[in-house]
C-alpha positions as CSV (number, residue, x, y, z in Angstrom):
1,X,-7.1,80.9,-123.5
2,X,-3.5,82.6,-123.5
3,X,-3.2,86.2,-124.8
4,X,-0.4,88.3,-125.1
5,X,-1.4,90.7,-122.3
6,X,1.4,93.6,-123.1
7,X,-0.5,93.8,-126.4
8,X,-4.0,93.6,-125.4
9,X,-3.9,96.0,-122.3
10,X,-5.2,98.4,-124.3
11,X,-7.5,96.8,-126.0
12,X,-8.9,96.1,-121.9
13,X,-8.6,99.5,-121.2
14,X,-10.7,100.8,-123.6
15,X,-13.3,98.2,-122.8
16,X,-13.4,99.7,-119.2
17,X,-13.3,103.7,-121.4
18,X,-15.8,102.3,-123.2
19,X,-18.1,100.8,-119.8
20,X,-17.8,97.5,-121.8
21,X,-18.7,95.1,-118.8
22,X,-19.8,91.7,-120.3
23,X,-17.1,91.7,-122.1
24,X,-14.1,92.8,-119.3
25,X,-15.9,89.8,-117.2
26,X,-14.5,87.2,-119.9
27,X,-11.5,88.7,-120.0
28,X,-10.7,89.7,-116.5
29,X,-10.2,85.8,-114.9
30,X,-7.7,85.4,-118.0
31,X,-5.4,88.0,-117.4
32,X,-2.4,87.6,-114.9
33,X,-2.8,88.3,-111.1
34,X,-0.7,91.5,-112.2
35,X,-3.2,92.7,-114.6
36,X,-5.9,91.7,-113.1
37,X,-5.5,94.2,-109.9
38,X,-4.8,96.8,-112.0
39,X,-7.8,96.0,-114.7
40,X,-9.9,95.8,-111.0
41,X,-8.8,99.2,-110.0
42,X,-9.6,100.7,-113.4
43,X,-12.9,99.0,-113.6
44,X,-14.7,99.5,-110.3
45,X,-14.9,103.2,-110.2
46,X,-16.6,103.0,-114.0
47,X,-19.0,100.1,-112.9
48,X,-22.6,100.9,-113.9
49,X,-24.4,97.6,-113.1
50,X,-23.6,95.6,-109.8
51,X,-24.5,92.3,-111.4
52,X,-20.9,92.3,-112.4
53,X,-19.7,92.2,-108.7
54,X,-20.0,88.6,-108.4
55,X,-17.8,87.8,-111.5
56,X,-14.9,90.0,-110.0
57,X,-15.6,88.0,-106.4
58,X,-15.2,84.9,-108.4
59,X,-11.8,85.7,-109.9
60,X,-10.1,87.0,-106.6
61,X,-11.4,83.6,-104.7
62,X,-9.4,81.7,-107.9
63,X,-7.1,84.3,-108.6
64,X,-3.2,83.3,-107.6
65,X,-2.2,86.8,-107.0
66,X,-0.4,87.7,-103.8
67,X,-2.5,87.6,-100.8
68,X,-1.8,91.2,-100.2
69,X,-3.2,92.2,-103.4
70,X,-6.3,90.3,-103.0
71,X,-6.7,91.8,-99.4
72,X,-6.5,95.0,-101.3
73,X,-8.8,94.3,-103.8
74,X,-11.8,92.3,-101.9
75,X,-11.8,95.4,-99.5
76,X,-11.8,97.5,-102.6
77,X,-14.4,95.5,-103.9
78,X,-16.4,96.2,-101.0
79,X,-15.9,99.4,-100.5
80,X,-17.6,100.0,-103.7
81,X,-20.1,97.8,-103.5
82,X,-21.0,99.7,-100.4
83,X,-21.3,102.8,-102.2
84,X,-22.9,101.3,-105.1
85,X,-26.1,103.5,-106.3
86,X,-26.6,102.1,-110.1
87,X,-28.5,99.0,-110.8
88,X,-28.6,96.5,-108.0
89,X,-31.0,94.6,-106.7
90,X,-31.3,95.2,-102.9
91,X,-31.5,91.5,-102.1
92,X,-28.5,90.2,-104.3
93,X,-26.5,93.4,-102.7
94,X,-26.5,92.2,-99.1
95,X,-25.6,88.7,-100.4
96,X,-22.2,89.6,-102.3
97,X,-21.5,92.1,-99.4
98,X,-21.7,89.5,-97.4
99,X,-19.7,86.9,-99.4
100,X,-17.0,89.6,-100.0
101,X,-16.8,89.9,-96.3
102,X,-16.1,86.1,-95.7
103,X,-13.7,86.1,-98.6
104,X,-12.2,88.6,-96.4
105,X,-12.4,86.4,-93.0
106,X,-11.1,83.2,-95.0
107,X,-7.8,85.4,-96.0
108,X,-7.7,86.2,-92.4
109,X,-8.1,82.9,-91.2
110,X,-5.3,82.1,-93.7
111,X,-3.3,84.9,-91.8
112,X,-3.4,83.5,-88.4
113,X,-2.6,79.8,-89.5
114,X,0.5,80.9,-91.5
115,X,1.7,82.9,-88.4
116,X,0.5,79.5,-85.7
117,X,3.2,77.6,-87.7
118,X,6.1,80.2,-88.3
């Protein structure tokens, strides 16, 4: 699906106004690495139900933005789901924690490999 993103951002940033979730998770993974750090950014603080944690995680692991900006956003990502008090369920909370945290370990990894060959 291609969209003209300079005319739908705000169309996207009233979904996030409007706590609009189901819908920013079909939009966010077809939006440009660009948009789709600042749509995170918007959207995390807003977030009202944790099940949608796993469909940002998703993106960033298939997302081609810069590895600096997906550092940024899985420890963002984290961070909140950390602090997290709406509607979770305790169980499915320490899984994506975890998962975020080997995302995390994996860019890492990444890290030490690129700097091995320079």
């Amino acid at each position: 699906m291609a969209i003209d993103e300079d005319r739908a951002w705000p169309s996207v940033q009233k979904l996030i106004e409007e706590q609009q979730e189901w819908k920013l998770r079909g939009v966010l993974g077809h939006l440009s690495p660009t948009r789709q750090v600042e749509c995170i950014k918007l959207w995390l603080p807003t977030m009202k139900d944790g099940w949608f944690f796993e469909g940002i995680l998703r993106v960033l692991q298939t997302s081609q933005m810069p590895l600096d900006d997906k550092r940024e956003m899985l420890g963002l990502l984290l961070v909140r789901i950390q602090a997290f008090e709406g509607r979770f369920k305790f169980p499915d909370k320490e899984k994506i924690e975890a998962a975020v945290k080997n995302e995390l370990g994996t860019l890492e990894t990444h890290d030490e490999s690129v700097v091995a060959k320079s």
